[in-house]
C-alpha positions in Angstrom: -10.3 9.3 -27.6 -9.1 10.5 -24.0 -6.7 8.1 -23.4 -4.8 8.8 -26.6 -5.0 12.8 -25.3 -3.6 11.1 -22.3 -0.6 9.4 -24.2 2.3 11.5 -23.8 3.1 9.9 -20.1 1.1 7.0 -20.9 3.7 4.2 -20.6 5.2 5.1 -18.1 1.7 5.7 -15.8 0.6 2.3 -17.7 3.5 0.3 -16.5 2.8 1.2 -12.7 -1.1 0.8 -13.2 -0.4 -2.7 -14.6 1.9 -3.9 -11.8 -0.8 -2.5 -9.3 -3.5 -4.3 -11.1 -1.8 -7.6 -10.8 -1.1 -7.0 -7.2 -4.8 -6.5 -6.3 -5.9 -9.3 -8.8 -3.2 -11.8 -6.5 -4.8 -10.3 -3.3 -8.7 -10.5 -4.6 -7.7 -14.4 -5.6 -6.2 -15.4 -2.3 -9.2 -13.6 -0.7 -11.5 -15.5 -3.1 -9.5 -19.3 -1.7 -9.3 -18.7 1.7 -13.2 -18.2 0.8 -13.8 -21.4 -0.9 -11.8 -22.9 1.9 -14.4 -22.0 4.8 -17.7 -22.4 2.3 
């Protein structure tokens, strides 16, 4: 229920979220390799 009171700017804040999510994911992944690398 809050995010659809949210919705009128929600595309445009959800597009820039997702980007931003996949950056971190790609960051947390190479983190998580270079792990597995020294274990």
């Amino acid at each position: 229920k809050e995010l659809n009171s949210n919705h009128d700017g929600a595309d445009e804040t959800s597009e820039k979220e997702q980007q931003e999510a996949i950056e971190h994911i790609d960051e947390v992944q190479n983190e998580i390799d270079r792990l597995n690398e020294t274990a």
